[in-house]
Backbone atoms as SQL, in Angstrom:
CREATE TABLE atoms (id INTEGER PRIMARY KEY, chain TEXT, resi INTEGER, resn TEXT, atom TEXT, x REAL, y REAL, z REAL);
INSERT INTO atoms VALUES
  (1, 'A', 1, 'UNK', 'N', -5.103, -2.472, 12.307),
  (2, 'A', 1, 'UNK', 'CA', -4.072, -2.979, 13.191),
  (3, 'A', 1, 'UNK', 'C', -2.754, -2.328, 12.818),
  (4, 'A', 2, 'UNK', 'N', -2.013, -1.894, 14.197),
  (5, 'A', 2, 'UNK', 'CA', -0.833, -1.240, 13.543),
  (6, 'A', 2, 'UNK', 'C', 0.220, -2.448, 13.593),
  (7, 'A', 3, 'UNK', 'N', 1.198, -2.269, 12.684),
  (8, 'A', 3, 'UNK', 'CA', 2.142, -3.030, 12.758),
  (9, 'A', 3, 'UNK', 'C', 3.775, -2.029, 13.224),
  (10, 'A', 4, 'UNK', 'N', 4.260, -3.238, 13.630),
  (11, 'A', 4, 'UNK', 'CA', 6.157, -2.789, 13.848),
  (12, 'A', 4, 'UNK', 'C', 6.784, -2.634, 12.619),
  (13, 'A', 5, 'UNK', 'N', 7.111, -1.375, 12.666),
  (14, 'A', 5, 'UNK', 'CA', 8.107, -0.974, 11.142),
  (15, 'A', 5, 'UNK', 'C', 9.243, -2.060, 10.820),
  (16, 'A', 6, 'UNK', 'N', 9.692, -2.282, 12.324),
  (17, 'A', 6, 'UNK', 'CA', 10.916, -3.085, 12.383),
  (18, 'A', 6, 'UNK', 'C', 10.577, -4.944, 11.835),
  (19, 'A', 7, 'UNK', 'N', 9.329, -5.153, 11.456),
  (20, 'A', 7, 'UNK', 'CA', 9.207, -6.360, 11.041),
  (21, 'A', 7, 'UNK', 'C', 9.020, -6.134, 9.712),
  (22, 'A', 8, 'UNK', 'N', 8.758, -5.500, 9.008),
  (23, 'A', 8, 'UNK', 'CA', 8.507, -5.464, 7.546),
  (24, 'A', 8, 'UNK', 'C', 9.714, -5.194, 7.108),
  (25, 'A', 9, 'UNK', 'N', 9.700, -5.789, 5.665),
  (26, 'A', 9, 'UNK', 'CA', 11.606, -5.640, 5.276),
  (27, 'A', 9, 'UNK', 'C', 10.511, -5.222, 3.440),
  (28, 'A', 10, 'UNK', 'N', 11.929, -5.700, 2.965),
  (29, 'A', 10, 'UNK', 'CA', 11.988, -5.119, 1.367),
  (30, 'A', 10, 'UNK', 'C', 11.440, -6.489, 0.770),
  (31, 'A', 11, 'UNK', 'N', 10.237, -6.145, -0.207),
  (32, 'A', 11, 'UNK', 'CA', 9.889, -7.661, -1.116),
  (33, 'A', 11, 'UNK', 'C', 8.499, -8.221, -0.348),
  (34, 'A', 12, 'UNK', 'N', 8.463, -8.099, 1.119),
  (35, 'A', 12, 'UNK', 'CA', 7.014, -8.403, 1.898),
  (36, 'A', 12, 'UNK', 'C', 5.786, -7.789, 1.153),
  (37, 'A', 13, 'UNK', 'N', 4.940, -8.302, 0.799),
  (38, 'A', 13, 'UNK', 'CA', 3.381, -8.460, 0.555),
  (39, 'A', 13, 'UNK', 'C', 2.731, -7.319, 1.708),
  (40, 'A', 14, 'UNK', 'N', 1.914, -6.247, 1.225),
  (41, 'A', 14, 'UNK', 'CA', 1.140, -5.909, 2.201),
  (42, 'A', 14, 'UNK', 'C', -0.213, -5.175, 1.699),
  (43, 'A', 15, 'UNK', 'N', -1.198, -5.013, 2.380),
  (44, 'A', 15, 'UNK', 'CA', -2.641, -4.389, 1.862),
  (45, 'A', 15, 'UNK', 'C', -2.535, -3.174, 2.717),
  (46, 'A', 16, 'UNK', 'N', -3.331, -2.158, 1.675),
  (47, 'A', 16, 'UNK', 'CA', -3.956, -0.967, 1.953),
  (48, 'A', 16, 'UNK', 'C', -5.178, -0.889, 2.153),
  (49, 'A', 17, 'UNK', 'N', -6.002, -0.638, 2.795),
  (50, 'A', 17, 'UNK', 'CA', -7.520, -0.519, 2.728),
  (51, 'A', 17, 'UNK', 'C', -7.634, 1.078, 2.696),
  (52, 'A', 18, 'UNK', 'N', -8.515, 1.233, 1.306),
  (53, 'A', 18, 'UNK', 'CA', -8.599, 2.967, 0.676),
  (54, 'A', 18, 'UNK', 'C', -10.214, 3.184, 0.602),
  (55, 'A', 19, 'UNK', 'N', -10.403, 3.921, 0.438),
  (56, 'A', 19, 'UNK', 'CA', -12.203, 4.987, 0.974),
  (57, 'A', 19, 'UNK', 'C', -12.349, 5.194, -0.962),
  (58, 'A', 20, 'UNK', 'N', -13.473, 4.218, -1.539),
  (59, 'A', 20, 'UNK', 'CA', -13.858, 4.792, -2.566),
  (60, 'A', 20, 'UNK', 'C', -14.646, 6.094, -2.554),
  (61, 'A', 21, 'UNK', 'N', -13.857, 7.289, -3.067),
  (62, 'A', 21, 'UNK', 'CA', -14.675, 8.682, -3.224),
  (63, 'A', 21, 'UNK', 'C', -16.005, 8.980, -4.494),
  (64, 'A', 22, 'UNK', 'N', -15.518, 8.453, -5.276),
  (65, 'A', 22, 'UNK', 'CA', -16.797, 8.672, -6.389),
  (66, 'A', 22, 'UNK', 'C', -16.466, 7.734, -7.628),
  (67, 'A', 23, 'UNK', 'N', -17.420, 7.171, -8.820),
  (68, 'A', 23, 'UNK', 'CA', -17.136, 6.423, -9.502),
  (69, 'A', 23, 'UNK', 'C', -16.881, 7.291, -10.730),
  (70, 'A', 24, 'UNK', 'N', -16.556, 7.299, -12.333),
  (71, 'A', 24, 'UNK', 'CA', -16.331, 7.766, -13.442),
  (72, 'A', 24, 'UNK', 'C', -16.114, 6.770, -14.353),
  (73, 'A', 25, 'UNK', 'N', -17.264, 7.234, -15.628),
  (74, 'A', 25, 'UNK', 'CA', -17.113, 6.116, -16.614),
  (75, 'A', 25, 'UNK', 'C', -16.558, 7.172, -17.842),
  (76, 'A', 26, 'UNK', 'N', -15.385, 6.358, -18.273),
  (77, 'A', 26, 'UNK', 'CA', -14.907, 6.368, -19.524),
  (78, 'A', 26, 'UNK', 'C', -14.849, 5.711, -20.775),
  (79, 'A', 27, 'UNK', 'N', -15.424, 5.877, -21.914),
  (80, 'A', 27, 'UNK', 'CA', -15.756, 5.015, -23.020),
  (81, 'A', 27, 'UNK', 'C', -15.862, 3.574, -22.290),
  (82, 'A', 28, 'UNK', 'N', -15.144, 2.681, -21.967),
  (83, 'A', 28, 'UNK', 'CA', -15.466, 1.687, -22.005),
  (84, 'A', 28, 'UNK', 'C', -14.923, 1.080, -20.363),
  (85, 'A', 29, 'UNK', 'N', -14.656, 2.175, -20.000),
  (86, 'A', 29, 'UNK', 'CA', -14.305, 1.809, -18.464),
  (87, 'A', 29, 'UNK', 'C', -14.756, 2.456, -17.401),
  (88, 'A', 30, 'UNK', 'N', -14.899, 1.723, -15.998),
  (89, 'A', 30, 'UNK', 'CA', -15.494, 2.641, -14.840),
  (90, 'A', 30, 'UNK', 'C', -14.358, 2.484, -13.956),
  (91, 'A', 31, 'UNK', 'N', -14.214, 3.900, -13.777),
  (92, 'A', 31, 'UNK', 'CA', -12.983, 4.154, -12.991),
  (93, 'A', 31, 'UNK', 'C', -13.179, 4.685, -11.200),
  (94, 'A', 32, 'UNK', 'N', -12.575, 4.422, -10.325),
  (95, 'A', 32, 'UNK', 'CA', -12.958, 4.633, -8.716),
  (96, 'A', 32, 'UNK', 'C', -11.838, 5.443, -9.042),
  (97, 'A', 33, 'UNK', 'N', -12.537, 6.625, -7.958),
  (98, 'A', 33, 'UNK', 'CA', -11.584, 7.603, -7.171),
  (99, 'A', 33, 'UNK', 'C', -11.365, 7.341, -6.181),
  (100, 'A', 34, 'UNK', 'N', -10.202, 7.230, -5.546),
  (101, 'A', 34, 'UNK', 'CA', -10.082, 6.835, -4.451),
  (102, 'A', 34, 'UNK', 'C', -9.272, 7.363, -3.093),
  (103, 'A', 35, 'UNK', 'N', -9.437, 7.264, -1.628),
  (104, 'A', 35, 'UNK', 'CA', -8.656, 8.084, -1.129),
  (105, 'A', 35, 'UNK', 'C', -7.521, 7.108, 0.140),
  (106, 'A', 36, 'UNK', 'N', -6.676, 7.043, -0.270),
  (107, 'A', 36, 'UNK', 'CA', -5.451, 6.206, 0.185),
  (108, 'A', 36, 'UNK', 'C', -5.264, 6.758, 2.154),
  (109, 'A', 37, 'UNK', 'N', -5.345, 6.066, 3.179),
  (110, 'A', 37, 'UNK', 'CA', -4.904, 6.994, 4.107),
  (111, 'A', 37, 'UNK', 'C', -3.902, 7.069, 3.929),
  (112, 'A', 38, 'UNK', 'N', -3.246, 8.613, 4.436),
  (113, 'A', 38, 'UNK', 'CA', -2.122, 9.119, 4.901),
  (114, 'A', 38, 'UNK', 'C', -1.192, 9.564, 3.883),
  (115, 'A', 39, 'UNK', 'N', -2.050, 9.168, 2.470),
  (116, 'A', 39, 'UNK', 'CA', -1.310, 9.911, 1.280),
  (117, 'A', 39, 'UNK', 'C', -2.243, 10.801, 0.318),
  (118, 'A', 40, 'UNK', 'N', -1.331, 11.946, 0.761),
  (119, 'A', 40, 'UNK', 'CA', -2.146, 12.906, 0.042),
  (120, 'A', 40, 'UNK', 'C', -2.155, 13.383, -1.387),
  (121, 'A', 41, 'UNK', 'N', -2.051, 12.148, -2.080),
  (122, 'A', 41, 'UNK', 'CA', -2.281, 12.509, -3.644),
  (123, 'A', 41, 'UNK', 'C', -3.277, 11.749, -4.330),
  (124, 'A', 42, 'UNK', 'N', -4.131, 12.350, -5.085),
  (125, 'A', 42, 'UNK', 'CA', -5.258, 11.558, -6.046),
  (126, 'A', 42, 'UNK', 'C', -4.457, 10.363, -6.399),
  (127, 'A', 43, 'UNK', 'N', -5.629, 9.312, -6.403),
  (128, 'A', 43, 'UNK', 'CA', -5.216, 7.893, -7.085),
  (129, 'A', 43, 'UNK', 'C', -6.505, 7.544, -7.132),
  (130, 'A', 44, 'UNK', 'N', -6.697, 6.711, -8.645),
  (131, 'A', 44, 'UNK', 'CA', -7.525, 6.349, -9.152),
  (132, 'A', 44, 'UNK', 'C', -7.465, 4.740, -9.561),
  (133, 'A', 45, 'UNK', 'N', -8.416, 3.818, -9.306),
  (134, 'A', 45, 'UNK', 'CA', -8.002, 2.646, -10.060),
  (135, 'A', 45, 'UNK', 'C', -9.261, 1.996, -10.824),
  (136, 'A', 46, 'UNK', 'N', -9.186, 0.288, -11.398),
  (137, 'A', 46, 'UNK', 'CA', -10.040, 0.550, -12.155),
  (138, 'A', 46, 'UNK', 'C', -11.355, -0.107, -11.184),
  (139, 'A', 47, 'UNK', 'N', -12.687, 0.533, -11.552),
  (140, 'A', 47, 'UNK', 'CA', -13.504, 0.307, -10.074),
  (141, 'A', 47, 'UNK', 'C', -13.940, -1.312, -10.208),
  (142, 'A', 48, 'UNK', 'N', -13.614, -1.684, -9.179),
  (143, 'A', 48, 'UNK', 'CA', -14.396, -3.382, -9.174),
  (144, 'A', 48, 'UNK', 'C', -16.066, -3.091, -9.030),
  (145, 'A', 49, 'UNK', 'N', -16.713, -4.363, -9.651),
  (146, 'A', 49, 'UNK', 'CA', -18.064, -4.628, -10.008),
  (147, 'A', 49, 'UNK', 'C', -19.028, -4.165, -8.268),
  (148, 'A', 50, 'UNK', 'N', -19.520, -3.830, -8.629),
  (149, 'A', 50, 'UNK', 'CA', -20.859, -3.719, -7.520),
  (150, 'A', 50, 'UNK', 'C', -19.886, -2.173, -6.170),
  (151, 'A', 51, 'UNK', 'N', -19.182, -1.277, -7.201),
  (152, 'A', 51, 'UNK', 'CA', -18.251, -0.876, -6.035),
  (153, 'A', 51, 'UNK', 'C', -19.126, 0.707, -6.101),
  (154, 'A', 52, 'UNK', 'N', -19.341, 1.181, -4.555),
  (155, 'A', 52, 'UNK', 'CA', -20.199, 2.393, -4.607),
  (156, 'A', 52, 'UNK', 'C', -19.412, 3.279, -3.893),
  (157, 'A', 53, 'UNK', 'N', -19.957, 4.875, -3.945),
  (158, 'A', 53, 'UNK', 'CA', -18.783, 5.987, -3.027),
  (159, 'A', 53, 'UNK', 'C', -18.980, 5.525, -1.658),
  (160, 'A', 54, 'UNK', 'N', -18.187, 5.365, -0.985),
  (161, 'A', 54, 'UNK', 'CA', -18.109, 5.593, 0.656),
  (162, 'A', 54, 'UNK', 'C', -17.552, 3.878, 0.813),
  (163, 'A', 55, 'UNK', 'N', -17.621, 3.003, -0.259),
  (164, 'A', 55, 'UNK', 'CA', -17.528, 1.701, 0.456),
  (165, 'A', 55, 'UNK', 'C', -15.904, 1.524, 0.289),
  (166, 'A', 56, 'UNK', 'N', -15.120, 0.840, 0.240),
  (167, 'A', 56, 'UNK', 'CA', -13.772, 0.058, 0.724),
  (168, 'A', 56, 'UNK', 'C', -13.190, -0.900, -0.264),
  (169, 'A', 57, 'UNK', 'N', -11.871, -0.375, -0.615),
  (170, 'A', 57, 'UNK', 'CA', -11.083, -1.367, -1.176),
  (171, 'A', 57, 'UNK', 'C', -9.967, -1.650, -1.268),
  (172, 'A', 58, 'UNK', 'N', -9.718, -3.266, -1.530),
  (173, 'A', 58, 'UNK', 'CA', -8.188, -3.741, -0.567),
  (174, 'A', 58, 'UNK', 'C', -7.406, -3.273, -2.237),
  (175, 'A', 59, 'UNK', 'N', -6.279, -2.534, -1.579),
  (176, 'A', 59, 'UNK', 'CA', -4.826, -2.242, -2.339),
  (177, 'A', 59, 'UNK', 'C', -3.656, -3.177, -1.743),
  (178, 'A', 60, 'UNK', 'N', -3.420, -3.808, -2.784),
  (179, 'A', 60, 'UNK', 'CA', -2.118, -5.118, -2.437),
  (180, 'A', 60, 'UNK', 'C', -1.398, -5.113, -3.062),
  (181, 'A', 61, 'UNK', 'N', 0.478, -4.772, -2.430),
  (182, 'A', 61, 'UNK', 'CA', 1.197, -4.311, -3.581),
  (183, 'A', 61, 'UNK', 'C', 2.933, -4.997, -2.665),
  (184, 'A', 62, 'UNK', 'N', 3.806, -5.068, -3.397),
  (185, 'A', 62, 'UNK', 'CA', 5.003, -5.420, -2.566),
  (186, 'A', 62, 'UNK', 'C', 5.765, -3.867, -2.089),
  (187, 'A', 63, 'UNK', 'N', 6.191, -4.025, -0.915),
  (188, 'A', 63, 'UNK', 'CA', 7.114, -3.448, -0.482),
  (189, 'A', 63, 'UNK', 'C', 8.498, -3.010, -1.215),
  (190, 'A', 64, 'UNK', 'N', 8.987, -1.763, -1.085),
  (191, 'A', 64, 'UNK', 'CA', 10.078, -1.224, -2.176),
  (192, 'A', 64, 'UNK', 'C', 10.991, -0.401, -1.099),
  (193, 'A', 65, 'UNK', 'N', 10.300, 0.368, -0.125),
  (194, 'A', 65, 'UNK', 'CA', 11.095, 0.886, 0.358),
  (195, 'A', 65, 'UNK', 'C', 10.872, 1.136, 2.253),
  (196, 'A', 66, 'UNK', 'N', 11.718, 1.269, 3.251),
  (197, 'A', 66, 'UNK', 'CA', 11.100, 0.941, 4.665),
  (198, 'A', 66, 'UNK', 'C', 11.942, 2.252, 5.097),
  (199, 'A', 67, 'UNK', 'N', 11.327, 3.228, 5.163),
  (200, 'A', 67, 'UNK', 'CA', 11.910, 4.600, 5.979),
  (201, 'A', 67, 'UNK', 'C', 11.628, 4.398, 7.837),
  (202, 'A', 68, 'UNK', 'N', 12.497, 3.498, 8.550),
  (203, 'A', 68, 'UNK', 'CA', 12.039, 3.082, 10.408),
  (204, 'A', 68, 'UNK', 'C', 11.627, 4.694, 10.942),
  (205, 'A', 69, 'UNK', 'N', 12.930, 5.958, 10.414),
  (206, 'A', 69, 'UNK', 'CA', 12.946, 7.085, 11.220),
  (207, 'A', 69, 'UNK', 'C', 11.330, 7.536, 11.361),
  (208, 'A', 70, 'UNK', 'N', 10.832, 7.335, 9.889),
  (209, 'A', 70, 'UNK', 'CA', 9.569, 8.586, 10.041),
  (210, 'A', 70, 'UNK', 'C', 8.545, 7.610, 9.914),
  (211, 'A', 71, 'UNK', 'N', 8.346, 6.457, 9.984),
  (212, 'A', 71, 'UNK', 'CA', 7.527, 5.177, 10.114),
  (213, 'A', 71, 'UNK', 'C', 6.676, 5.240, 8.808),
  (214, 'A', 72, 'UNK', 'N', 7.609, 5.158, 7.914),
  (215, 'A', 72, 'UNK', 'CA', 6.814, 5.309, 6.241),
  (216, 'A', 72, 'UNK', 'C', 7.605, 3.696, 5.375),
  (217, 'A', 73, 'UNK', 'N', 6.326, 3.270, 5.178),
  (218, 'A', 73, 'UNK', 'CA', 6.681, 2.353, 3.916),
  (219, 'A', 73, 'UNK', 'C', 6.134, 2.572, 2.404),
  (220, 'A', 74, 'UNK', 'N', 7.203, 1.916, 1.470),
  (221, 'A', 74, 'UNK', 'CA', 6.676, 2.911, -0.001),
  (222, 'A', 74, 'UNK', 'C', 5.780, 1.389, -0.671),
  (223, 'A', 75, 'UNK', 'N', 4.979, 1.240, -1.426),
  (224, 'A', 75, 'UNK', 'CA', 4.525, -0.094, -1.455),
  (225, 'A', 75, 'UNK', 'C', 4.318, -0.092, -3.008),
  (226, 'A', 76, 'UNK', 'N', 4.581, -0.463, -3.827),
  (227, 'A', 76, 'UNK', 'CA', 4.452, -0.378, -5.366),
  (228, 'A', 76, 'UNK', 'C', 2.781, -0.851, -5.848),
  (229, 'A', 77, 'UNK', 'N', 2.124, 0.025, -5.844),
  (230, 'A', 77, 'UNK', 'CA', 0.506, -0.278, -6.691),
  (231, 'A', 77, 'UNK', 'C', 0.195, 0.410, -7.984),
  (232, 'A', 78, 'UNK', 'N', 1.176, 0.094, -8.815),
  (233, 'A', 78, 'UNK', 'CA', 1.662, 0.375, -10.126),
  (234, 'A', 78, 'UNK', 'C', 2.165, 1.379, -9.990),
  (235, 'A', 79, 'UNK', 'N', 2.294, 2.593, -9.364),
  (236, 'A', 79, 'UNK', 'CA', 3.260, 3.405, -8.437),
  (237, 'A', 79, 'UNK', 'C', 3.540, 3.392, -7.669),
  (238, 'A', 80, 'UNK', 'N', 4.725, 3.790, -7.245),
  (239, 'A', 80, 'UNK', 'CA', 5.249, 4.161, -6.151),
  (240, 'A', 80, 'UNK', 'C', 4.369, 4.743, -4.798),
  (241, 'A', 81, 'UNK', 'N', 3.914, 4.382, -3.930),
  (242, 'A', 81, 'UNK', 'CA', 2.957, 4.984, -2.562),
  (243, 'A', 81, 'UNK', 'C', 3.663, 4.621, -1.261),
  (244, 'A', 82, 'UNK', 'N', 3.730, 6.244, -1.103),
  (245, 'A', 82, 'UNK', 'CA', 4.390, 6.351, 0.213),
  (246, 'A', 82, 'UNK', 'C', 3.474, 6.490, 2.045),
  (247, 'A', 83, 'UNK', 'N', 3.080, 5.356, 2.021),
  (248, 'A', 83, 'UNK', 'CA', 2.165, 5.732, 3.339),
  (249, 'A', 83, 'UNK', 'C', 2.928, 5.225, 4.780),
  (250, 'A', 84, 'UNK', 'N', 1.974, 5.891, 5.593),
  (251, 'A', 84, 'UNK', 'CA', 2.908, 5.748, 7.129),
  (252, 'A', 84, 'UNK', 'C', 2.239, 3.928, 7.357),
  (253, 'A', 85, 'UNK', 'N', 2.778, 3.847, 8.337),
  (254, 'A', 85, 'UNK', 'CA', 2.690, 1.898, 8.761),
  (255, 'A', 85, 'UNK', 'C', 1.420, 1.508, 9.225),
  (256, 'A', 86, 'UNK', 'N', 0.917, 2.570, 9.563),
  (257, 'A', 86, 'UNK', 'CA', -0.349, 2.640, 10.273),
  (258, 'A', 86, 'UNK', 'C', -1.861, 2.610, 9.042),
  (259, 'A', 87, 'UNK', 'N', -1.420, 2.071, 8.253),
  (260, 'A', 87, 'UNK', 'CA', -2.389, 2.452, 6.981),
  (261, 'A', 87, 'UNK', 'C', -2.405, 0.936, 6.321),
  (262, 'A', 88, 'UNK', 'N', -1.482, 0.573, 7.109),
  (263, 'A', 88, 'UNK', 'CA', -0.972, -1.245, 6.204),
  (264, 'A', 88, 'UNK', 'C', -2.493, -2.102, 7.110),
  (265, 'A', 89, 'UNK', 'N', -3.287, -2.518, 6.832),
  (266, 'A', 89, 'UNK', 'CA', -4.238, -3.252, 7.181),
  (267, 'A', 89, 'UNK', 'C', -3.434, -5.173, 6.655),
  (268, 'A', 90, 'UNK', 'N', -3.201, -5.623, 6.249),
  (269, 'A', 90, 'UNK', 'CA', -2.606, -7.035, 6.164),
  (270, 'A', 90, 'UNK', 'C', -0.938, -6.862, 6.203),
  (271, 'A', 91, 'UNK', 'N', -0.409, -8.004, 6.348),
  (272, 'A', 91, 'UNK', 'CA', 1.245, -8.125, 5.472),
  (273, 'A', 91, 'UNK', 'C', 1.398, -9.300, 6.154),
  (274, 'A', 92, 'UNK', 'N', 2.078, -9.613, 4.502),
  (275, 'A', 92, 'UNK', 'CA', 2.773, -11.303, 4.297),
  (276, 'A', 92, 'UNK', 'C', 4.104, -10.888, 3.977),
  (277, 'A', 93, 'UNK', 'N', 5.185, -11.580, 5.116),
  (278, 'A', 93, 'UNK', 'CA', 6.327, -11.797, 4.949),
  (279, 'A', 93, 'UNK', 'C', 6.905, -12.298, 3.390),
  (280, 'A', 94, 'UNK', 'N', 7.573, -11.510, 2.661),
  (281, 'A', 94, 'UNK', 'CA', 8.560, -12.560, 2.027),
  (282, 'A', 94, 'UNK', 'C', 8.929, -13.742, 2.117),
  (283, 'A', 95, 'UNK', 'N', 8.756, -14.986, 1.239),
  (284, 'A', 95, 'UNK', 'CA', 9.671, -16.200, 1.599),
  (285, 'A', 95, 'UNK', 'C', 10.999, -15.884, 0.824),
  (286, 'A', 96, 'UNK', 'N', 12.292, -15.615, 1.673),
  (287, 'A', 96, 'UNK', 'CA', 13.175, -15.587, 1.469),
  (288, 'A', 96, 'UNK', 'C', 14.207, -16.747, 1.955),
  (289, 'A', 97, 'UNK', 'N', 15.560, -16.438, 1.488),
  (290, 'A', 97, 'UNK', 'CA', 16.868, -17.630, 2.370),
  (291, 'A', 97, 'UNK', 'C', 17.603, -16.247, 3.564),
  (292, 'A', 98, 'UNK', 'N', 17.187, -16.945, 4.395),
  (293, 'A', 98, 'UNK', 'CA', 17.972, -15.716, 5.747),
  (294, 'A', 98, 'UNK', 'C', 19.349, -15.789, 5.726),
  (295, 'A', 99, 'UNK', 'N', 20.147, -15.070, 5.804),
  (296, 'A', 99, 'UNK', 'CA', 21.327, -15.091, 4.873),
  (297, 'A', 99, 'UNK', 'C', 21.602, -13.914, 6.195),
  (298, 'A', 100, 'UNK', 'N', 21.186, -13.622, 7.547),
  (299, 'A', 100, 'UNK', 'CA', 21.520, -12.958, 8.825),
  (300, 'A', 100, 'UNK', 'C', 21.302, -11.407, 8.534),
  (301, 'A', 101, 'UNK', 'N', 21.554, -10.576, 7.204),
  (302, 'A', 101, 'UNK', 'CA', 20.978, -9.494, 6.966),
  (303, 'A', 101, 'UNK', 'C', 19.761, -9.084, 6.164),
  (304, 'A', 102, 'UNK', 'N', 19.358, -7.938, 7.075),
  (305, 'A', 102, 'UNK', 'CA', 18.188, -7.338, 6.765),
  (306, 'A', 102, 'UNK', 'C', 18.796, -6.836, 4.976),
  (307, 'A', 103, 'UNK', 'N', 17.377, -6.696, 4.363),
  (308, 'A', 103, 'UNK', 'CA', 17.335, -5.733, 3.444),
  (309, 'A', 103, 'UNK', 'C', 17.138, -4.558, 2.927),
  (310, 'A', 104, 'UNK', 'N', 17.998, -3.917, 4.256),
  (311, 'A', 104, 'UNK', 'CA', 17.749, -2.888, 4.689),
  (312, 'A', 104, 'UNK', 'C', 19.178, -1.556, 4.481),
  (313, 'A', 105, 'UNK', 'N', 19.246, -0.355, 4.037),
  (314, 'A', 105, 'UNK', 'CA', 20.316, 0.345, 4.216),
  (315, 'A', 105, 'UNK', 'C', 20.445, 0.685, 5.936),
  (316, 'A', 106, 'UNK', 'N', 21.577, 0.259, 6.287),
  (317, 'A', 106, 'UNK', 'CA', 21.813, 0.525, 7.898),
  (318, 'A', 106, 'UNK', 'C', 23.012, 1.852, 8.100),
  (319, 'A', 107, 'UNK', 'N', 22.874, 2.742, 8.942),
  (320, 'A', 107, 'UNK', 'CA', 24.276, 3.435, 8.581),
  (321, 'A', 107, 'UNK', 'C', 25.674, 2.942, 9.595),
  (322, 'A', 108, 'UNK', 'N', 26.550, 2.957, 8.940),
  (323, 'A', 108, 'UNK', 'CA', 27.751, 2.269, 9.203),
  (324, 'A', 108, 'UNK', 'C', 27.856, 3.088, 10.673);
């Protein structure tokens, strides 16, 4: 589902759904490769139980940064990930105090 750039702000909750590519065990850990849409850099995390190549897993991270021009949000999943809006599969609003401005840089 795509969402409106213009509803997501700074601090909102949102999921990624990413394409497990292959598994890797290290001494004492099994690690997923994984492939993020719309960002094109390796990311790896640690693989959940019963998890095989080709199947699916939810990435859930808060919101850091909302680029409206080029429809990119950056979402913190222990790094920094910059994907377009169209890649956000869930999002939970912030409970914030509405205070009338966005948390947003606007230009004057």
């Amino acid at each position: 589902m795509a969402w409106d750039i213009s509803d997501i702000t700074i601090g909102d909750e949102v999921t990624i759904t990413a394409t497990i590519l292959k598994l890797l065990d290290y001494d004492d850990a099994r690690v997923a490769s994984i492939s993020i849409p719309s960002y094109g850099f390796p990311y790896s995390i640690r693989a959940p139980k019963k998890a095989k190549p080709g199947g699916q897993v939810e990435l859930t991270g808060e919101v850091t940064r909302v680029d409206e021009d080029n429809g990119l949000v950056t979402v913190k999943l222990g790094i920094p990930v910059t994907v377009d809006v169209s890649a956000i599969t869930r999002w939970t609003p912030a409970v914030r105090e509405h205070r009338g401005k966005p948390l947003r840089d606007t230009p004057d």
